[in-house]
KOLNUVEX-367422 format. One record per residue: chain; residue number from 0; z, x, y of N, C-alpha, C, O, CB in turn. Coordinates in steps of 0.2 Angstrom, whole numbers, always signed. Glycine has a CB too. Example, Ala and Ser with C-alpha at 12.3 -4.5 7.8 and 13.67 -1.06 7.14 Angstrom:
// KOLNUVEX-367422
 chain   n    nw    nu    nv   caw   cau   cav    cw    cu    cv    ow    ou    ov   cbw   cbu   cbv
     A   0   +39   +66   -28   +39   +62   -22   +39   +66   -16   +42   +71   -17   +45   +57   -22
     A   1   +35   +64   -11   +36   +68    -5   +39   +64    +0   +40   +67    +6   +29   +70    -3
//
This chain:
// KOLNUVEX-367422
 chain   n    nw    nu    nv   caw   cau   cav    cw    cu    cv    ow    ou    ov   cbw   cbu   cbv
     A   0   -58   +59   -42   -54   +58   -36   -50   +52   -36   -54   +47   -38   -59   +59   -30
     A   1   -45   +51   -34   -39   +45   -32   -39   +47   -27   -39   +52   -24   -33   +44   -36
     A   2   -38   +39   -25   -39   +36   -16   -33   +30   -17   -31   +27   -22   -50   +31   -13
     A   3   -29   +30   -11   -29   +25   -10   -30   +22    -4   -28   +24    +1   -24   +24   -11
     A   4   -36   +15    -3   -37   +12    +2   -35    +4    +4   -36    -1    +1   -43   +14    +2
     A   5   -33    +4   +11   -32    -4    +9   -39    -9   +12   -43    -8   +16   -24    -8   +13
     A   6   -38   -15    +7   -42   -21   +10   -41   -27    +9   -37   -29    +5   -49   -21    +9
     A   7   -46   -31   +11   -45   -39   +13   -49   -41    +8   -53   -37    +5   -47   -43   +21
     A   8   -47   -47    +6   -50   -51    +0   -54   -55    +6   -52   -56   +11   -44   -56    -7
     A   9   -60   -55    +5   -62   -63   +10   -70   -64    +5   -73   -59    +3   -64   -62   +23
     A  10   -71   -72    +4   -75   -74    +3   -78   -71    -4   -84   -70    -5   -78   -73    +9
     A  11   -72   -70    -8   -72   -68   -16   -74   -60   -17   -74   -58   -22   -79   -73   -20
     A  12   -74   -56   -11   -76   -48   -15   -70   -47    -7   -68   -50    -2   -89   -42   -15
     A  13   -71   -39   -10   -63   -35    -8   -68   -30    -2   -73   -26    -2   -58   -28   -17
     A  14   -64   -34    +4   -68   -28    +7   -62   -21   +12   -58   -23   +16   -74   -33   +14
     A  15   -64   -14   +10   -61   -11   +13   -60   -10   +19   -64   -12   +23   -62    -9   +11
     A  16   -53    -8   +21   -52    -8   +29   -55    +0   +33   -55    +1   +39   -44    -8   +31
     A  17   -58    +4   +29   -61    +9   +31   -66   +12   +26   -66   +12   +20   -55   +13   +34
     A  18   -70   +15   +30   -77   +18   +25   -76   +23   +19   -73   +28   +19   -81   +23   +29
     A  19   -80   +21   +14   -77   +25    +7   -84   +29    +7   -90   +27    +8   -76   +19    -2
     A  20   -82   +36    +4   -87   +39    +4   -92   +37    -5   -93   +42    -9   -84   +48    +6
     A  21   -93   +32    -6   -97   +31   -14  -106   +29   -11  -108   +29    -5   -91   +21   -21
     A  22  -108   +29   -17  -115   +27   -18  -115   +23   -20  -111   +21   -24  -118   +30   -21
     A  23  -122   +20   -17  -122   +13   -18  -121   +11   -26  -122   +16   -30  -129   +10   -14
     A  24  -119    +4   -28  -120    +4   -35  -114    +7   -39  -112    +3   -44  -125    +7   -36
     A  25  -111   +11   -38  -107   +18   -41   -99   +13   -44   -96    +9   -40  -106   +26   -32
     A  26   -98   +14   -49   -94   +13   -50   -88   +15   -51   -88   +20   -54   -95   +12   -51
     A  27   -81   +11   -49   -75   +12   -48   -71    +9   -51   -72    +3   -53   -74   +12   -43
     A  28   -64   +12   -53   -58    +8   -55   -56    +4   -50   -58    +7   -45   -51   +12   -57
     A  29   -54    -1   -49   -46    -2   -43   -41    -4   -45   -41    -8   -50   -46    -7   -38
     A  30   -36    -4   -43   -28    -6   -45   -25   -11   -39   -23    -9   -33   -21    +2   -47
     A  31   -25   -16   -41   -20   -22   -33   -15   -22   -36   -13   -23   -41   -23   -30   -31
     A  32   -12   -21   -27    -5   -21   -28    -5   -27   -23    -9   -27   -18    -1   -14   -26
     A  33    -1   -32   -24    -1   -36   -16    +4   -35   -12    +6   -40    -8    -1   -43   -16
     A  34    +7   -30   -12   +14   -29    -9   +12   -27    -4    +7   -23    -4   +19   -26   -11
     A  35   +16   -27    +2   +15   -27   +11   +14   -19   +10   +17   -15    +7   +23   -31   +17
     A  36    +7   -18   +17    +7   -12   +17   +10   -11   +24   +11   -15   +29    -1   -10   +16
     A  37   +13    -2   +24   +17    -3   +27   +14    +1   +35   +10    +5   +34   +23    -1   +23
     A  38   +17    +0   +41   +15    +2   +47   +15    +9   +47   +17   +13   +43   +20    -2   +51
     A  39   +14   +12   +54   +17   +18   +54   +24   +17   +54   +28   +18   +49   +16   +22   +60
     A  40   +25   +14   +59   +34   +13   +61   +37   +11   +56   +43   +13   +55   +36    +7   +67
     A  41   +34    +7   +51   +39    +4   +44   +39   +13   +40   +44   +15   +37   +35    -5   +38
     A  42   +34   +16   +39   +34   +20   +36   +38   +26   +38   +41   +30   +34   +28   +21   +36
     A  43   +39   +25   +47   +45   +29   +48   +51   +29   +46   +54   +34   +44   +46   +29   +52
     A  44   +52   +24   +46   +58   +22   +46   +59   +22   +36   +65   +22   +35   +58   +15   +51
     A  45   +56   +22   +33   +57   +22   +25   +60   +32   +26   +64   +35   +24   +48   +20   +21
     A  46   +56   +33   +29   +56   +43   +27   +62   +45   +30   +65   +50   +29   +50   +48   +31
     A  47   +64   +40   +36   +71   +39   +39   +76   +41   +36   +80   +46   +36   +72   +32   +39
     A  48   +76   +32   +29   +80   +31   +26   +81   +37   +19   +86   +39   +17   +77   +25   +24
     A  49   +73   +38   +17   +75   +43   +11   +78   +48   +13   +82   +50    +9   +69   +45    +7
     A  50   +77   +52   +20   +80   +61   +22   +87   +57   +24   +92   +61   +21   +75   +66   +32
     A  51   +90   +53   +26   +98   +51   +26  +102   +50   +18  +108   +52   +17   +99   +43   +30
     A  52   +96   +46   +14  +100   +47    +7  +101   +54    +4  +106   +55    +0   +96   +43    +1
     A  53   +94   +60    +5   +97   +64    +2  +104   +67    +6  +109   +69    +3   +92   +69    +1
     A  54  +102   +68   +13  +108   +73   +16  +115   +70   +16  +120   +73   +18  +107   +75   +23
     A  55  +115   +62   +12  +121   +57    +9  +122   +61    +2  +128   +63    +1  +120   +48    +7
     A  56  +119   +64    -2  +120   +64    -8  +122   +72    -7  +127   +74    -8  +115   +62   -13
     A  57  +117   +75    -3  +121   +83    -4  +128   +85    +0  +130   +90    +2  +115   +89    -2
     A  58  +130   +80    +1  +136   +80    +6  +143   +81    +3  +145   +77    -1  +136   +73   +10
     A  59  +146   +86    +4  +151   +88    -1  +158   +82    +0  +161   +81    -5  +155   +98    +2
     A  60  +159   +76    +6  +162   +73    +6  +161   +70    +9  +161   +72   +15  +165   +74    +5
     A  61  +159   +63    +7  +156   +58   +13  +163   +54   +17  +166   +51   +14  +151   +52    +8
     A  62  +165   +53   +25  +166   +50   +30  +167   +42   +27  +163   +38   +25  +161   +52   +35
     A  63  +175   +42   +29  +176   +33   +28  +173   +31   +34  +172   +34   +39  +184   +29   +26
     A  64  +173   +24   +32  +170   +19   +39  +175   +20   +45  +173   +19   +50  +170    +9   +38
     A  65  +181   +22   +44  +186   +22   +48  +183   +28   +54  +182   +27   +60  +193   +22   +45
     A  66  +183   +34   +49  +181   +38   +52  +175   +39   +56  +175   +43   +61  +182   +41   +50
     A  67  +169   +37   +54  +165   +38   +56  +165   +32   +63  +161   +33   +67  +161   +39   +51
     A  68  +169   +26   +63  +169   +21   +67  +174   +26   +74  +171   +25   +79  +172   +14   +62
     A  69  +180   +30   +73  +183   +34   +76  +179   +39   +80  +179   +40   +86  +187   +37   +71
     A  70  +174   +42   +76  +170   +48   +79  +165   +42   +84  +165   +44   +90  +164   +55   +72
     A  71  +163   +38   +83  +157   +36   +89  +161   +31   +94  +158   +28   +99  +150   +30   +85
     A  72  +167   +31   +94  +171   +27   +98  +172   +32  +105  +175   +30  +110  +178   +24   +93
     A  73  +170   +39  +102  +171   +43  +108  +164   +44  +111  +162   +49  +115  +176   +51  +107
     A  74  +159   +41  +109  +154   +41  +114  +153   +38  +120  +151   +32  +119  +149   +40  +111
     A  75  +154   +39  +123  +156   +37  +134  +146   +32  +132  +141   +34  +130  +156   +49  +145
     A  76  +150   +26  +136  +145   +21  +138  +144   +16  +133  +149   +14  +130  +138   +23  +139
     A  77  +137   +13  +133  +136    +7  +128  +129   +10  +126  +125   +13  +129  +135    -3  +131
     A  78  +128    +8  +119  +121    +8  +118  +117    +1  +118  +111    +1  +117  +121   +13  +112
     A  79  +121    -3  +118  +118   -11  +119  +113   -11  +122  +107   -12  +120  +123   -16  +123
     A  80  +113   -10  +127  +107   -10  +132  +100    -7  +128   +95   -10  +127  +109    -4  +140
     A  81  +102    -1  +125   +97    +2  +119   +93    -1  +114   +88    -1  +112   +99    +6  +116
     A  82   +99    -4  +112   +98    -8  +104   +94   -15  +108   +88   -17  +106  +107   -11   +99
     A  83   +96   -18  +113   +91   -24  +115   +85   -23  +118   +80   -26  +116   +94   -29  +120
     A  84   +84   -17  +122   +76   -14  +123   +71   -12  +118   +66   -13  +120   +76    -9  +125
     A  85   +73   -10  +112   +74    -9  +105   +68   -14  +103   +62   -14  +102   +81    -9  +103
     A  86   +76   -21  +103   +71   -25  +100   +67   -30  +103   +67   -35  +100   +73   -28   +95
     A  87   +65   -29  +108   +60   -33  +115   +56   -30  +113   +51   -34  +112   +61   -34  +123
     A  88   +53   -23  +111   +47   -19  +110   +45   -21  +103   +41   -17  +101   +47   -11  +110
     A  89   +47   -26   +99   +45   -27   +93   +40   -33   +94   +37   -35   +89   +50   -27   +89
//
């Protein structure tokens, strides 16, 4: 079985952040990565990113800046107010 779990190094052994079902003693591979693990919200926002690249790629013709700057210029209001509430919840 392959797991991925994360944990903290403290005081020279690796301690997981959540319960592994093994036996005592029982031996394991591990593979460290130290790269940032990621949030829900960062994780959203990755799956975000990847579902906008594919429906960029399967897109028979992608929108210049002009235009696409044209189409949101008819959206009535500001979204400012959004975008600074936005990032005060951070």
């Amino acid at each position: 079985m392959t797991r991925q779990v994360e944990a903290v190094y403290e005081n020279g052994a690796l301690r997981p952040m959540e319960p592994l079902s093994l036996t005592e003693h029982q031996r394991v591979t591990i593979t460290i990565s130290d790269t940032p693990v990621l949030t829900d919200r960062s994780r959203l926002d990755v799956e975000y990113i990847e579902r906008a690249r594919k429906e960029v790629v399967a897109m028979a013709r992608i929108p210049s800046l002009e235009e696409v700057q044209q189409r949101l210029s008819k959206i009535p209001g500001s979204m400012t107010e959004e975008f600074i509430a936005e990032r005060e919840d951070r």
